[in-house]
C-alpha distance (Angstrom), angle and dihedral (degrees) to the residues before:
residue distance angle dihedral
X1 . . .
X2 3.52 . .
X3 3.83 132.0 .
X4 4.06 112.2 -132.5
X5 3.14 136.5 -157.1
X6 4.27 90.6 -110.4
X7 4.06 74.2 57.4
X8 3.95 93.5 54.6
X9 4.02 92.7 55.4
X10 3.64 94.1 45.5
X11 3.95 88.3 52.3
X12 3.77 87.8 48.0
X13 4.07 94.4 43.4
X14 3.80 88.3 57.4
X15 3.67 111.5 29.1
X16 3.94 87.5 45.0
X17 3.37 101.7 31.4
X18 3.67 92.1 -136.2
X19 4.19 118.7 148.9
X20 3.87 104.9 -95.1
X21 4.26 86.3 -110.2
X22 3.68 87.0 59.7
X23 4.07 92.8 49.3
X24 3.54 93.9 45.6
X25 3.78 87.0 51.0
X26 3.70 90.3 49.9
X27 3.66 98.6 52.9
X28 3.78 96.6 43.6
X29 3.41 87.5 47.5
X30 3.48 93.4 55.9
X31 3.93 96.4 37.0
X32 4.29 88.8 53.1
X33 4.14 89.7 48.4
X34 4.03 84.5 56.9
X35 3.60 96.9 44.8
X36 3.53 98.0 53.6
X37 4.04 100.6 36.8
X38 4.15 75.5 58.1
X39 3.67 97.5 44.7
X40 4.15 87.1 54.0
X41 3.67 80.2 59.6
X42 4.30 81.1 -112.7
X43 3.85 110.4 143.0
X44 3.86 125.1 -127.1
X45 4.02 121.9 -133.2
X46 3.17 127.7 -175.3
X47 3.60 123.2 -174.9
X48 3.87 115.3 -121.1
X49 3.95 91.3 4.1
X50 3.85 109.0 63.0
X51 3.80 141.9 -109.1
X52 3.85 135.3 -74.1
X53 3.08 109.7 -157.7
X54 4.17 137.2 164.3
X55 3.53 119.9 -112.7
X56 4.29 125.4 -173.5
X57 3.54 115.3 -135.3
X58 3.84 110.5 -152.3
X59 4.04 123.0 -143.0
X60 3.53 116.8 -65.6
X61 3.62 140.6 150.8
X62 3.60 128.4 -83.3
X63 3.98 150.1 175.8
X64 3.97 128.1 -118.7
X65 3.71 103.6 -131.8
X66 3.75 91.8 -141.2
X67 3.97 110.5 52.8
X68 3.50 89.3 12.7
X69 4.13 95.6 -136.2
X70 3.96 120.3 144.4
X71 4.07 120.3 -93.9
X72 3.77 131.5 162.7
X73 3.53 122.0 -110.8
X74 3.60 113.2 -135.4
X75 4.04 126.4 -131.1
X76 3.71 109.7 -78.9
X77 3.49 141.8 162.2
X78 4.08 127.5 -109.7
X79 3.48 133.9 -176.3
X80 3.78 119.2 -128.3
X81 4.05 135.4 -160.3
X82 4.16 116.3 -153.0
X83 3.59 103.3 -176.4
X84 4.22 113.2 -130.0
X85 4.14 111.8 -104.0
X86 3.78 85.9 -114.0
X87 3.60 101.2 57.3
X88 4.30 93.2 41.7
X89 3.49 77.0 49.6
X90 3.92 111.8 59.2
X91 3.89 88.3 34.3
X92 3.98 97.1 54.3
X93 4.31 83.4 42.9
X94 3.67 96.1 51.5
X95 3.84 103.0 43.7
X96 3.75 83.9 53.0
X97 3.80 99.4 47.9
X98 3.77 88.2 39.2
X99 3.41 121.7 21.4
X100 3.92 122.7 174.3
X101 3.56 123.4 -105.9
X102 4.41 118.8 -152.9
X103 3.70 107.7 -134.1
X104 3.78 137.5 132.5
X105 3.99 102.2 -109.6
X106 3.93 126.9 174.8
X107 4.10 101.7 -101.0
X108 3.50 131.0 -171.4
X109 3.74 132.5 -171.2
X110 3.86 133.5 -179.9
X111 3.71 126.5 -175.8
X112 3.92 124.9 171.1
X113 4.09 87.9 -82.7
X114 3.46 101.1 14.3
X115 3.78 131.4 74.5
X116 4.20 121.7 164.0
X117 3.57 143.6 145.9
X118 3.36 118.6 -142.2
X119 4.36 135.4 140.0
X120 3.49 132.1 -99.8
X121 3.55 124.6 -104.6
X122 3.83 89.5 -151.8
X123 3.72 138.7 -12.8
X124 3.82 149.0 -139.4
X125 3.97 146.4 161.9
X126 3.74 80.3 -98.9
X127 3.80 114.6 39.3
X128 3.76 148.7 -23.4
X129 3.88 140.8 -134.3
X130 3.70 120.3 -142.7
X131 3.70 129.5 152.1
X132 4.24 111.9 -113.4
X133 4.14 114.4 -169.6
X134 4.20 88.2 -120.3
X135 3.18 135.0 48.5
X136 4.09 123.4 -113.9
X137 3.43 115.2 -162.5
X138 3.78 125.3 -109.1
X139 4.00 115.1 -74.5
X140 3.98 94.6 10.0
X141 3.89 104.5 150.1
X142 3.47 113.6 -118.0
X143 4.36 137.9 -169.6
X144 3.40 105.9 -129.7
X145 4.47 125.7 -162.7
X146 3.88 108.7 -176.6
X147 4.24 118.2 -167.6
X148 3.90 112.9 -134.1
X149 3.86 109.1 -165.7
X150 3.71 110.9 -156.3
X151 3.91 126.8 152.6
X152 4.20 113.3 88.1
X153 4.19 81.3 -97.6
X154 3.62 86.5 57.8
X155 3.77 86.7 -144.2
X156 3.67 102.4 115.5
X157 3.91 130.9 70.7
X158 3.38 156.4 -141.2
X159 3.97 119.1 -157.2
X160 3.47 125.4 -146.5
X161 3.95 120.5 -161.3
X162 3.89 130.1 -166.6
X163 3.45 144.8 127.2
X164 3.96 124.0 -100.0
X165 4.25 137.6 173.9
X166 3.93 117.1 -133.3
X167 3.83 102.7 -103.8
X168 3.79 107.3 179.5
X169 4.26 125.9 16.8
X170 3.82 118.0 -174.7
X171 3.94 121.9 174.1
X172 3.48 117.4 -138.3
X173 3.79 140.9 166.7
X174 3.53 125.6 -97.4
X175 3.61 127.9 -164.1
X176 3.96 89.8 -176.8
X177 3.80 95.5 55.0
X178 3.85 95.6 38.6
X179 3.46 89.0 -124.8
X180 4.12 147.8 28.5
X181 3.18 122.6 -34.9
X182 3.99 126.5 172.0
X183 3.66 131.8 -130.7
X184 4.03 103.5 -126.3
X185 3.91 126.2 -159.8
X186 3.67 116.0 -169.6
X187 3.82 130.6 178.6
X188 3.81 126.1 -142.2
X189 3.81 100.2 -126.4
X190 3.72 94.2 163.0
X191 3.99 114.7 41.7
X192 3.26 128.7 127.2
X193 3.59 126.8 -123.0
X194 4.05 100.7 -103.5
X195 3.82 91.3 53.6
X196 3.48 86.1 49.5
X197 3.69 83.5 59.1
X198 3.83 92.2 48.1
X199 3.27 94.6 62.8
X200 4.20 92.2 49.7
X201 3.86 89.7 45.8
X202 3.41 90.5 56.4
X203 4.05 90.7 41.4
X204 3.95 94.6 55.9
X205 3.96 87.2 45.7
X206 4.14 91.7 47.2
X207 4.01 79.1 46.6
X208 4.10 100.5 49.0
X209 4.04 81.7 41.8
X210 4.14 97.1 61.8
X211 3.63 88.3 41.6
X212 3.92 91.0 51.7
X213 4.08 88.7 -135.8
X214 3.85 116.8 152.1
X215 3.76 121.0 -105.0
């Protein structure tokens, strides 16, 4: 999945409560500033994120994908993206400490006009995907009840409660729901620490189960 900009104004329309002409603005605005620092051949930091920066390419020789036959590529000019330490960092640390886990698990979400129970697509400490049959716009705050099956049965459960914001909404078709439906990621931005340990309880037992060890 990938975030857009039509994503980026939505985020900004509901986490900043701006009008949606005033988050468009923003983000064009801010998209146009980085085009033409990079078009003055002018690099673009930014702390914690990373740097774009522009990057000439001399001659060298190439291959035309279609018949195949040698040419030379002339100089050009590219733009490049080196990720900051800090961000390479915390995303390398968390999918270690918390990687996700695909499984169909009981999911329910409530927002002020929206109540469903659905399942997860995948799972972690920090989030989970699942596919909803409307869309919720970006950063809408959401109550969130997860079912842990445990037991050799699997018929019991542990429930895991928090609070999360809709991070990523993507429309597709469904042939099994005779309509749309939309791939939703959400992040747990409020859970507390022993849910968080729920959810890697029932990881390390999903784990011992796929490698058929003994408990």
């Amino acid at each position: 999945m990938t975030l857009t900009k039509a994503d980026l104004i939505d985020a900004i329309y509901n986490q900043l409560d701006l009008p949606k002409t005033r988050s468009l603005k923003v983000v064009e605005s801010l998209i146009e500033i980085i085009k033409r620092t990079l078009e003055n051949g002018e690099d673009v930091l930014i702390t914690g994120f990373g740097k774009f920066y522009v990057k000439e390419k001399r001659k060298r020789k190439g291959r035309n994908p279609q018949t195949k036959e040698d040419l030379m590529l002339g100089e050009r000019k590219v733009v490049t993206f080196k990720c900051s330490g800090v961000l390479r960092n915390k995303i390398n640390r968390e999918r270690r400490r918390h990687p996700r886990i695909n499984g169909r698990l009981q999911f329910k979400v409530k927002a002020e006009d929206f109540d469903a129970v659905t399942e997860t697509i995948n799972l972690s400490c920090f989030g989970a995907y699942c596919q909803l049959n409307k869309h919720i716009p970006l950063m809408t705050s959401l109550k969130i009840a997860l079912a842990l099956p445990y037991g050799d049965q699997g018929n019991e459960f542990d429930y895991v409660e928090c609070n999360g914001v809709v991070v990523r909404s993507e429309k597709i078709l469904s042939e099994a729901h005779l309509g749309s439906v939309y791939n939703t990621a959400i992040y747990f931005n409020e859970i507390e620490e022993s849910e968080k340990e729920k959810i890697a309880d029932f990881f390390e037992e999903h784990q011992r189960k796929e490698m058929g060890m003994p408990e």
